[in-house]
C-alpha positions as CSV (number, residue, x, y, z in Angstrom):
1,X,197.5,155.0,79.1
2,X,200.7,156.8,79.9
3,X,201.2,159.2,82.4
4,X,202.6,162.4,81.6
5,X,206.2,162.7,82.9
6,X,206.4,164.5,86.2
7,X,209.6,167.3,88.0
8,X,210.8,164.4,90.0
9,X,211.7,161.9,87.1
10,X,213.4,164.9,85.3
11,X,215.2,165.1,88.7
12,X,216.4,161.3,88.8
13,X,217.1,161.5,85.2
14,X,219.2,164.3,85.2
15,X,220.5,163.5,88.5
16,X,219.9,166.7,90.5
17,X,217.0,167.5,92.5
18,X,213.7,168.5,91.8
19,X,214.2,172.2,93.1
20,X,216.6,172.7,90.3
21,X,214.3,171.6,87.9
22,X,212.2,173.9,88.9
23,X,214.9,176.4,88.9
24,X,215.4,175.5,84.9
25,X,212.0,176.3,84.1
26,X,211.3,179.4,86.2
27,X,212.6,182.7,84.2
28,X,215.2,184.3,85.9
29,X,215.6,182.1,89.0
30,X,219.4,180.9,89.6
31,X,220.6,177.6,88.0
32,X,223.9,177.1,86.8
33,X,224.3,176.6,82.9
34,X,225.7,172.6,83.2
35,X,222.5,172.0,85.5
36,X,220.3,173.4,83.2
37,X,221.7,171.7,80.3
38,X,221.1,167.9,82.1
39,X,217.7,169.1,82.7
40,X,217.1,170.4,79.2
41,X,218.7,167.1,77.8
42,X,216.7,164.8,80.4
43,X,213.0,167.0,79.9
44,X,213.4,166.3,76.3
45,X,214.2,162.9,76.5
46,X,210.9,162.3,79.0
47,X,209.0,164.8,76.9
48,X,207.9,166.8,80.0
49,X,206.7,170.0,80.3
50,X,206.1,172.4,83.7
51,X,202.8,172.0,84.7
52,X,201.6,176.1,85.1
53,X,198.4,175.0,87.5
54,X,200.9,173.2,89.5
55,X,203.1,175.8,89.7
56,X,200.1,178.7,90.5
57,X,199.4,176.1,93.9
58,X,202.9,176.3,95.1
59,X,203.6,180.4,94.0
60,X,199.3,180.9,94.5
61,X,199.9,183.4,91.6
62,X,197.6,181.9,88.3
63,X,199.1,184.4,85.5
64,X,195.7,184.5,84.6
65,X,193.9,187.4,83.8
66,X,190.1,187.4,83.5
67,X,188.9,189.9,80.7
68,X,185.0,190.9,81.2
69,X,183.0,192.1,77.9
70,X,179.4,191.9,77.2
71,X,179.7,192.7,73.7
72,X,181.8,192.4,70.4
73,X,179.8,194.4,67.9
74,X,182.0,197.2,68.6
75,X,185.0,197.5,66.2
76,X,187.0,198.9,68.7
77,X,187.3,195.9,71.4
78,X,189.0,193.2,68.8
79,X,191.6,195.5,68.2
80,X,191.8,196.4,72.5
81,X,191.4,192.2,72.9
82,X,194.6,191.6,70.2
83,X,196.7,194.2,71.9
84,X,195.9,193.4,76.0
85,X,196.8,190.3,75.2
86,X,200.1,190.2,73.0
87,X,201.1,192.6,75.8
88,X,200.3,190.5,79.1
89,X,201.7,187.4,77.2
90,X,204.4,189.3,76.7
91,X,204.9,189.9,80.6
92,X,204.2,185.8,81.0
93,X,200.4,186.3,81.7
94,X,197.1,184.8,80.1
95,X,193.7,186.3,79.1
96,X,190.9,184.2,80.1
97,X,187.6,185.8,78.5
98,X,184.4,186.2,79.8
99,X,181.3,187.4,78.9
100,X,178.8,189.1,80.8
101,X,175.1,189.6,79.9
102,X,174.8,193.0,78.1
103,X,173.8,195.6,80.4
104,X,173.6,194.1,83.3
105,X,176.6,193.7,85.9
106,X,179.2,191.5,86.0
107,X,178.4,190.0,89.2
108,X,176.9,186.1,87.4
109,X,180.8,185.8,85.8
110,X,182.2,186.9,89.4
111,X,182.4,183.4,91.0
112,X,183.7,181.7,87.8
113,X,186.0,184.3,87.7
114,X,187.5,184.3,91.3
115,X,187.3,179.9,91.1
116,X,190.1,180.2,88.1
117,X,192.2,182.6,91.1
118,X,192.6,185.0,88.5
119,X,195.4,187.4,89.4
120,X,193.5,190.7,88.2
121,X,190.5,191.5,86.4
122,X,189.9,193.6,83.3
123,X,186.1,194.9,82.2
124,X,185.8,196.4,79.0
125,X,182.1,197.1,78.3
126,X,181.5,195.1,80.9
127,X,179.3,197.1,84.1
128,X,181.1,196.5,87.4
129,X,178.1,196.4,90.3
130,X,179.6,197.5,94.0
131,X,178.8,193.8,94.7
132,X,181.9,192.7,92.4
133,X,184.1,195.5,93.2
134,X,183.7,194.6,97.1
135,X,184.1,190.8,97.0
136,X,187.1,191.7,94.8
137,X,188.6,193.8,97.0
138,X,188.4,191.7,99.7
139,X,190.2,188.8,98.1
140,X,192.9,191.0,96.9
141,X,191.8,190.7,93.0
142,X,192.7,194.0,91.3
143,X,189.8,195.1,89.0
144,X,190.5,197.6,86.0
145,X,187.9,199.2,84.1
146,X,188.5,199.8,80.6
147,X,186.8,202.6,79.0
148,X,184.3,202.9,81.5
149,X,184.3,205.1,84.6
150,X,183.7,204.5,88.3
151,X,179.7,205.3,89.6
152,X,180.5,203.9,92.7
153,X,180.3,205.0,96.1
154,X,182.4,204.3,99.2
155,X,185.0,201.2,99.6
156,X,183.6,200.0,96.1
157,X,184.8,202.9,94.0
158,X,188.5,202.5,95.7
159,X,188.2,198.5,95.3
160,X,188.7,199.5,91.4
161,X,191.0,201.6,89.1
162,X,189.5,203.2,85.1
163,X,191.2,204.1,82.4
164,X,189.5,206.0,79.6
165,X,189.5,208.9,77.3
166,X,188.6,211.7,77.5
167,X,186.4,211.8,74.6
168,X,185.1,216.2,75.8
169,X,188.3,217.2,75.0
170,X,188.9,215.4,72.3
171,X,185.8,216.2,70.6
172,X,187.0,219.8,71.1
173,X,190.5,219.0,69.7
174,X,189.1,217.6,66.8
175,X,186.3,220.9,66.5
176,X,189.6,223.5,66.8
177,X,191.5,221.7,64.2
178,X,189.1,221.6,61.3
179,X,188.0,225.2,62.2
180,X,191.8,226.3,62.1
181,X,191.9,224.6,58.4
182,X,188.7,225.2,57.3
183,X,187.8,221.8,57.0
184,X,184.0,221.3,56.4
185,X,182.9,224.9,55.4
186,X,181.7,225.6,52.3
């Protein structure tokens, strides 16, 4: 069986060394445009590709982000799902999806979770316990909770950040515009 090509025989084919193949294939990094063109030419010609785990053991940064639900009957969280992750690809990140049992807490995906060194963790309809918020807080694992708010106390309650609606005020929004119009009444 043949092994996949590797940085350092881009590097001897291209003849340069392997910290500028790296260079090539990190966005943004400096690499002069003949030295990226031999290691364009000599990647193709091996067939190689960077190696992203590799990479996340050198940078210790995975891209990854873990996205916690416990459900999908909801219409809504497809749409959320489609649109988190055009947008974190977008920023050269990856949704890895989890799901936790429904309404209990998070905390039996936790250790799956933190093994993939995910670089930040989103629940949607997904319950965060003070358990995961802690152990997640001391590894330095941002959590975000989507469309749910905090209920916990002390160092737990700071260990995550919410973002919701604020469906009160909408609900009145909604009630003063079809009494303005006159929507509903007979």
């Amino acid at each position: 069986m043949k092994t996949a090509p590797r940085a350092q025989d881009v590097a001897d084919l291209a003849e340069v060394s392997q910290s500028a193949v790296s260079r090539t294939f990190t966005p943004g990094a400096s690499v002069s445009e003949e030295t990226r063109r031999k290691v364009l030419a000599a990647a193709q010609k091996l067939g190689y590709r960077p190696n992203a785990l590799a990479r996340s053991l050198i940078t210790r940064r995975s891209r990854i982000v873990a996205l916690v639900m416990s459900y999908l009957e909801n219409q809504f969280y497809p749409l959320v799902i489609e649109k988190l992750s055009q947008k974190l690809q977008k920023e050269g990140y990856h949704v890895l999806m989890f799901i936790a049992e429904v309404d209990e807490a998070a905390d039996g995906v936790l250790a799956e979770i933190l093994q993939y060194q995910a670089d930040g963790i989103v629940m949607a309809s997904a319950m965060l316990s003070s358990n995961v918020a802690r152990s997640c807080a001391e590894v330095g694992v941002p959590v975000v909770q989507f469309n749910r708010v905090s209920i916990l106390g002390g160092l737990a309650r700071h260990a995550s950040s919410s973002v919701t609606s604020d469906n009160y005020a909408g609900g009145q929004m909604a009630a003063r515009l079809l009494h303005r119009t006159g929507a509903g009444l007979p």
